[in-house]
N, C-alpha and C positions, 0 to 999 in steps of 0.2 A: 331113783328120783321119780317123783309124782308122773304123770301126764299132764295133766293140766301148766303145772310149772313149766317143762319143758317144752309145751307148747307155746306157753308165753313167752319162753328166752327166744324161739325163735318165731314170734313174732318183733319183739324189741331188736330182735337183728338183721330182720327183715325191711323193717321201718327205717332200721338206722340206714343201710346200704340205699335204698330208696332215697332218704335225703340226701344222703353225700351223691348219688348220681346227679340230681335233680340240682345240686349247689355245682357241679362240674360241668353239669350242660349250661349253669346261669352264667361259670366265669368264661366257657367259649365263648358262651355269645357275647358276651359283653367285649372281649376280647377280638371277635369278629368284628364289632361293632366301631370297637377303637381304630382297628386296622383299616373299615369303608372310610371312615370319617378323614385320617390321618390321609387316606390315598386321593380323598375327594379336596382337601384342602392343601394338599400338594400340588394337586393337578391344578386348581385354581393357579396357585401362586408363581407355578410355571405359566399358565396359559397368559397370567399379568405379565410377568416378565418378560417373557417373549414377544408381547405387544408395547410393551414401555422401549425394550431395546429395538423394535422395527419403527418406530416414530422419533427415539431418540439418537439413537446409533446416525443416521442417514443423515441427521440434524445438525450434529456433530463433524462429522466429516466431512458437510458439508460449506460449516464452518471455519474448517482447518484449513481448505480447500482455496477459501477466500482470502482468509489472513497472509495466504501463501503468494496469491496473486500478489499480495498489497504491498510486499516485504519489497525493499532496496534491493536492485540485482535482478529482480524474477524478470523470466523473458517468457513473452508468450508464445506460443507454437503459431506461425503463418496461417492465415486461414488460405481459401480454395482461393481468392481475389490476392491476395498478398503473396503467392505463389508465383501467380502467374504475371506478377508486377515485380519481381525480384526482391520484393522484400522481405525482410527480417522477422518483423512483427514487433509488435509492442513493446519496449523495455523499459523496467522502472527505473529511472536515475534519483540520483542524488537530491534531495530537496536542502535547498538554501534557507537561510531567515530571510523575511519578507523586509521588503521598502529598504532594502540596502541602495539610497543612489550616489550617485557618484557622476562625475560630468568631464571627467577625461577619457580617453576611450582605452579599452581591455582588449586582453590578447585571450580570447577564450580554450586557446589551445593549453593555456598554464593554468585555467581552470577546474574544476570537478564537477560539474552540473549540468553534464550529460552524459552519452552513451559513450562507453568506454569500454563495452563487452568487447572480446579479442584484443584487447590493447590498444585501441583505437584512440585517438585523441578525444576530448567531449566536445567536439563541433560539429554540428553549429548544437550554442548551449540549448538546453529546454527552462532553466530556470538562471537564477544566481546577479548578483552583481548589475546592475542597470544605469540606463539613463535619467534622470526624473521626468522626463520631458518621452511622452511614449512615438509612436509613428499614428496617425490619423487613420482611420478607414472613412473616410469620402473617395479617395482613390485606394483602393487596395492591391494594388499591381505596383511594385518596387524592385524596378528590373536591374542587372546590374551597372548598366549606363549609368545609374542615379549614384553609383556608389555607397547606397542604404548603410548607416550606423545599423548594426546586428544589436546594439546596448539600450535603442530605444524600441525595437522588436520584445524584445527580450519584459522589457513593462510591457508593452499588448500582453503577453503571456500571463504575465500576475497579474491581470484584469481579464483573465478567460478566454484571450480569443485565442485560435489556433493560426499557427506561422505554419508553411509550406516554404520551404530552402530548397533552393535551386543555385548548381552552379554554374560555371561555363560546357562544362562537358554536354552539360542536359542537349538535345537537338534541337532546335529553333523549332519547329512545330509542336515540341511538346512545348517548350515555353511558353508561344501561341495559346495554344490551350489550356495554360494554366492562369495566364489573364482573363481568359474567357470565363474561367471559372470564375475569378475573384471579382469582374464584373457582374456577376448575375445577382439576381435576387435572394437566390435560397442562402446562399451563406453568406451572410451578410459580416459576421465576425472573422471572417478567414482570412489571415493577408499573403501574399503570394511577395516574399523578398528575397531577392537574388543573393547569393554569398561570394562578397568578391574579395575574401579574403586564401584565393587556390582552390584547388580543387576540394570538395567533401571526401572523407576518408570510407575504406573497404568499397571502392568504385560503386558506390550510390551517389548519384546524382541529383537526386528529390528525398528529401526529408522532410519529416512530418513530423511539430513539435506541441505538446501543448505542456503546460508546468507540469514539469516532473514527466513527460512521458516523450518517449522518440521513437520512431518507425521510421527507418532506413529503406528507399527504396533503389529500384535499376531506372525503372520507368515511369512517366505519371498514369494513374490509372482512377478514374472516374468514381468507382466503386471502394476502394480502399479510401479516398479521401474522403467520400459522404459519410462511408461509414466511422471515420478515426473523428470526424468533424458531429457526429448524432453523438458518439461514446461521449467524447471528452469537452466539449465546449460547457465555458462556466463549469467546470470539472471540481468539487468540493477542495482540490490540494489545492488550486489558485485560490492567495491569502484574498484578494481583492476581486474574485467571479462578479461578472456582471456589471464592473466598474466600466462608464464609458473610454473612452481613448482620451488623453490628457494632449492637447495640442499647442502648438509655439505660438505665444502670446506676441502682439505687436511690438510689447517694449524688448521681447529676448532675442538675441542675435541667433542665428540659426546655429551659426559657427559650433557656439560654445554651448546651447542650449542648458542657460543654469539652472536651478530650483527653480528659483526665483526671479523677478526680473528688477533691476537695479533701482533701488528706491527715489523717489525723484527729491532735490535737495527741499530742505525746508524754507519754505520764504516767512520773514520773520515780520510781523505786522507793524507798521510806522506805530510810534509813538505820538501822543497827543502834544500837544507844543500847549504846556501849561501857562498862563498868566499868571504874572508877577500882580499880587496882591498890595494893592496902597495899604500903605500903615493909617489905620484910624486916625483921626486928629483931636485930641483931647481937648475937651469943652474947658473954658479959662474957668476959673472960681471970681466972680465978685467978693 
């Protein structure tokens, strides 16, 4: 074979290995290339993630967290004031339909529309079954001497205000000062009514009620009541928040305290005493 030829072949084989390197460095790189891109858009899409889950996640269960509060049955854990007053803490009862009245009086122990946690009877109620006829806050102190209907308590409540149950056991100085409270200024919605139908059940002797909610205590304590009293007054579950107190009209007998007060009879207006009309007298004919 020539020289020249032979030197051409391997120049053409020369070239060829030259490009094929040169096409094998282009698909690494390009291949590298894939792999930065693929790893920078991963990492994006984690670093989103992990920020959509740290604002959402916490969001969420702190949502669940609430709903959980909200639910029939949940009781809340005592706080450091509620400890040291022997109470229970928070618990969500039963909610009623609204404006059910009624004007004979109820036995709330055969009810369901309060705290029942331990088996406990639901007395004194927090909601349910009523007077139409509520109790007045110009005096808010209803000690048990008065004998207080618990049924017209019971509307204060579905009009927002907060009821504190007291019964015999309570000691005369804390009762003392649970007038004192209901006379002052700052709560003005809170009525202080004695429970004279026995003792209150799980030896609490101060109860704390607003719709739908009860806090059982041992003792009265200053702090647990401002506070139950700031939480829940005009509380969204009272059907009627912020309705004033519905008081006994003159014409209702206290007794029976009806809806309504007895219509007064109708007087029926006299009659005009009409005149008998003379008959015309007919003109003669000529």
């Amino acid at each position: 074979m020539p020289k020249d030829s032979s030197r051409r072949n391997d120049t053409r084989r020369a070239n060829k290995d030259r490009r094929a390197r040169l096409e094998e460095l282009r698909r690494q790189q390009k291949a590298a290339e894939r792999r930065k891109n693929f790893l920078f858009v991963g990492s994006a899409i984690a670093v989103a993630l992990i920020l959509i889950g740290a604002a959402v996640i916490p969001a969420y269960l702190h949502d669940q967290a609430n709903k959980k509060k909200q639910k029939v049955g949940y009781q809340a854990a005592p706080s450091k004031a509620e400890k040291a007053a022997g109470c229970d803490g928070v618990h969500n009862d039963p909610i009623s339909p609204a404006a059910v009245h009624v004007t004979t009086p109820i036995d709330y122990s055969k009810e369901k529309y309060g705290d029942t946690r331990g088996g406990t009877p639901p007395i004194p109620p927090s909601n349910g079954r009523h007077n139409p006829v509520s109790l007045g806050d110009t005096n808010r102190f209803y000690p048990l001497s008065q004998n207080p209907r618990p049924e017209r308590a019971v509307h204060n409540l579905e009009h927002g205000y907060i009821v504190v149950w007291y019964d015999s056991k309570l000691p005369a100085d804390q009762a003392a000062h649970l007038q004192e409270l209901a006379a002052g200024g700052n709560l003005s919605r809170l009525l202080v009514v004695g429970w004279s139908q026995g003792d209150l059940p799980a030896g609490k002797h101060v109860v704390l009620t607003s719709w739908g909610r009860t806090d059982r205590c041992a003792k009265v304590s200053d702090d647990v009541i401002n506070s139950f009293y700031k939480t829940h007054l005009n509380a969204p579950l009272a059907p009627e928040a912020g309705s004033p107190a519905i008081q006994v009209r003159r014409t209702t007998r206290p007794a029976h305290c009806p809806a309504h007060p007895r219509p007064r009879a109708r007087v029926r207006p006299r009659r005009r005493a009409h005149r008998r009309r003379r008959p015309r007298r007919r003109s003669s004919r000529y």
